[in-house]
C-alpha positions, 0 to 999 in steps of 0.5 A: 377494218380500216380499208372500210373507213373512206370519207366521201362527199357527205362523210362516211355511210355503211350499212349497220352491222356489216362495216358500220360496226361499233369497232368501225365507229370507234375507230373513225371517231380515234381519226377525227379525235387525232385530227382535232388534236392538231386543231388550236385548243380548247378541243371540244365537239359537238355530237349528235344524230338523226333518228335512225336505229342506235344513234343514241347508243352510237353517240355515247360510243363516241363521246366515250372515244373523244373523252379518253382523247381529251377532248370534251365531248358535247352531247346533243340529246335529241335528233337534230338537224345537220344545219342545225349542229352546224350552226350550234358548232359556230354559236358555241364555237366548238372544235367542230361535230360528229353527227350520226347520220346517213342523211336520205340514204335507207334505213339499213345504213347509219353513218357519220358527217364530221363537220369542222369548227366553222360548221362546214362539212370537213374538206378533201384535205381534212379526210385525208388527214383523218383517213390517215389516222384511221389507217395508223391506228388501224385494227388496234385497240381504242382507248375508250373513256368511262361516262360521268356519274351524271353523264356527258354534256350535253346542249339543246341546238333547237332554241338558237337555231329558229331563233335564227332561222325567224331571223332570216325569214319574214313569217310575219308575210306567211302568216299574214297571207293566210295560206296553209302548209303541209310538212311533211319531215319523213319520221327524220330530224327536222321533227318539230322543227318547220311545223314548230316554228310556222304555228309560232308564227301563226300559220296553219300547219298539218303534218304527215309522217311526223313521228319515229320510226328507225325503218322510215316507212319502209324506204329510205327517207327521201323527199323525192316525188314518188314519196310524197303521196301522203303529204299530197294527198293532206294538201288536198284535204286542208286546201294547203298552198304549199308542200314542203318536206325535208330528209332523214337529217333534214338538209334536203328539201322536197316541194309541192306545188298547191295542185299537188305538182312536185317542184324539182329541186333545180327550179326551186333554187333558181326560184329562190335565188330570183326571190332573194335578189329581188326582196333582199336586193342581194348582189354578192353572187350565185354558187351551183354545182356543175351539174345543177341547172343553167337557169342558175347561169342566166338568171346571174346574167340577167341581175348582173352578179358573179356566178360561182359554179363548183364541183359536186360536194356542198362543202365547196359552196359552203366555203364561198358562203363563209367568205361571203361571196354568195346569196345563195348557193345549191345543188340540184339534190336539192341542198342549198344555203343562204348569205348569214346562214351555216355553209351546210346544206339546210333543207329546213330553211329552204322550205320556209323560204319557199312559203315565204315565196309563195305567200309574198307573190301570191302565185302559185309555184308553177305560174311563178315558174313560168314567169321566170322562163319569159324572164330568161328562158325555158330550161328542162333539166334531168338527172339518171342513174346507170348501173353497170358491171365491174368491166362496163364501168371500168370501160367507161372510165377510160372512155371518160378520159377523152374529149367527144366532138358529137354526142349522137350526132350533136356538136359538142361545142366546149367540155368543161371537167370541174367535176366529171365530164360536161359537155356543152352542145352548140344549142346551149343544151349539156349533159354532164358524166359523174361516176358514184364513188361508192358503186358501180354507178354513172350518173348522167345529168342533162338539160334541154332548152325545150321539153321536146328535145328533153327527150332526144338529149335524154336518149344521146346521153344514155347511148353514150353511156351504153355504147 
């Protein structure tokens, strides 16, 4: 049973009742119980989860598993946001939390993000060492604790958590404004969160999809484009300025413009990070991914702040915003944070702050958007995703290893091997190689400096893949 226990980028996702099993969960919740033994006492943690299938009953089976360890098991009732245990592990200063989750991915699959006492998603080092204990403890028996008479303790993370959050953005401006926001949570854990506290603050709120349902319409629970017809389609009926919407476990974030234009997560970060600068007059520095857009780069350029620039995992961001290096940190799956706030991704407070944006600016996000390319240029970047067989993925690893001096013809000018393969064009274009650590999966992000050629480099890439 251990050998399917393997804690990834975003901690370990199965699908439900074929390795998320209850054996499984027992045994992986043993391997963070034995991690958090080594920790400094006292040794509490929190437990939570999303709405999705038997997350209450998954949540029970590891407080019980945590109990019979000796540690103290905090049960959080309700779905909650990620960022939200998050910043309740640092509020309560607990050993750390499990959440049960399988953040965007289908309803069929269930999971755990384990985060550590500093409400940061557990590191590389810090899965090995759990993974470790997974396979020590392997297919024998987990001791399991009896619940209270009276039950487990519990915590409501919701209160603290917007008290923050009306800490860190000025609804006083969005009220003021007048507009009105669509959200739409996508049946996930940020339910009566950003609908909640924008009519506190007196703002004009509908909603589309805020109720449960473990199946989440049907489709994974993932604020993409092709999703958010239904939150389009209520802006459009309210006269909404912006959309906004987040995932199963609300640590994404998806945005739509007032004429119903879906803002790809890249924008939307250089956008804010733009916003911040200027309304915060933060200049600690800028953190992105590898394969996260450019813009992020010149925009640093051009307000003269550091640039951090990570491999893929919100974890490494979320180091540098604990260490207080960055305003801001993102990546383009549409994750991102801010100085003061958890070193988790927060979809919630990303949607906020971009009506905060909008209100403030009085433009539209598209004009906005435009602006900003007269600012530092015009950058189109684009993310696809390549399914190969066993053998054309095995090839392609090998084929990884090398240092390309043409992409179809094009001179690769420098290659940059943070995370996967980047390579940078002599016109400034890239396009960057990262292989799914799940499934047979390359994933190819590209970015051209004009729609035109978006086309041409788009092409390059997948004959590369493909070749």
């Amino acid at each position: 049973m251990s050998t399917a226990i393997k804690f990834g980028t975003s901690g370990w996702r199965a699908i439900v009742a074929d390795e998320f099993t209850v054996a499984n969960i027992r045994l992986a919740v043993a391997g963070i119980a034995a991690y958090v033994e080594t920790q400094p006492k006292p040794h509490r943690v929190l437990v939570g989860r999303d709405p999705r299938f038997l997350g209450e009953s998954f949540a029970q089976e590891a407080a019980s598993v945590l109990a019979a360890a000796g540690i103290t098991p905090i049960v959080i009732p309700d779905a909650a946001p990620t960022p939200a245990i998050a910043y309740a592990v640092r509020q309560m200063k607990t050993s750390g939390a499990i959440n049960f989750t399988a953040s965007h991915n289908p309803p069929e699959y269930n999971g755990i993000k384990f985060s550590t006492h500093d409400g940061a998603p557990a590191l590389p080092e810090v899965t090995k060492q759990i993974e470790a204990a997974i396979a020590q403890i392997g297919d024998g028996a987990v001791a399991k604790a009896a619940a209270p008479a009276g039950g487990y303790e519990t915590v409501d993370v919701k209160a603290g958590f917007l008290k923050r959050l009306g800490e860190l953005v000025d609804l006083k401006i969005i009220a003021k404004s007048g507009i009105k926001v669509v959200y739409d949570p996508f049946w996930g854990a940020g339910r009566g969160y950003s609908s909640e506290i924008l009519r506190e603050a007196g703002v004009t709120v509908e909603t589309v999809h805020d109720y449960r349902d473990v199946l989440f319409g049907g489709h994974a629970p993932e604020p993409d484009d092709h999703l958010l017809g239904d939150a389009k389609a209520k802006m459009k009926e309210i006269g909404a300025k912006i959309g906004i919407a987040t995932d199963g476990d609300a640590d994404r974030f998806g945005i739509v413009d007032e004429d119903g234009t879906f803002i790809q997560p890249n924008y939307v970060i250089a956008l804010l990070f733009d916003y911040l600068v200027e309304t915060r007059g933060w200049k600690n520095g800028v953190a992105k991914s590898v394969a996260t857009t450019n813009m992020i780069n010149a925009l640093a350029e051009h307000h003269k702040v550091p640039l951090y620039e990570t491999p893929v995992g919100f974890k490494y961001i979320g180091e540098l915003i604990i260490a207080d290096k960055i305003a801001i940190g993102g990546e383009e799956s549409a994750g991102l944070t801010i100085r003061g706030h958890v070193p988790e991704k927060d979809g919630v407070i990303a949607g906020l702050l971009v009506a905060e944006m909008v209100a403030a600016r009085g433009k539209s996000l598209g004009v906005q958007l435009q602006e900003l390319f007269a600012k530092v240029g015009s950058f189109y970047p684009v993310r696809e995703n390549f399914r190969l067989t066993q053998e054309r993925m095995a090839a392609f690893t090998e084929k990884l290893k090398a240092d390309p001096t043409e992409l179809s013809g094009r001179k690769v000018a420098s290659i940059v091997r943070t995370d996967g393969l980047k390579l940078i064009l002599d016109d400034g274009s890239w396009v960057c190689y990262r292989l799914s650590g799940t499934e047979p999966v390359v994933r190819a992000y590209s970015e051209a400096r004009s729609e035109k050629d978006m086309e041409a480099l788009s092409a390059a890439a997948k004959a590369f893949v493909l070749a």
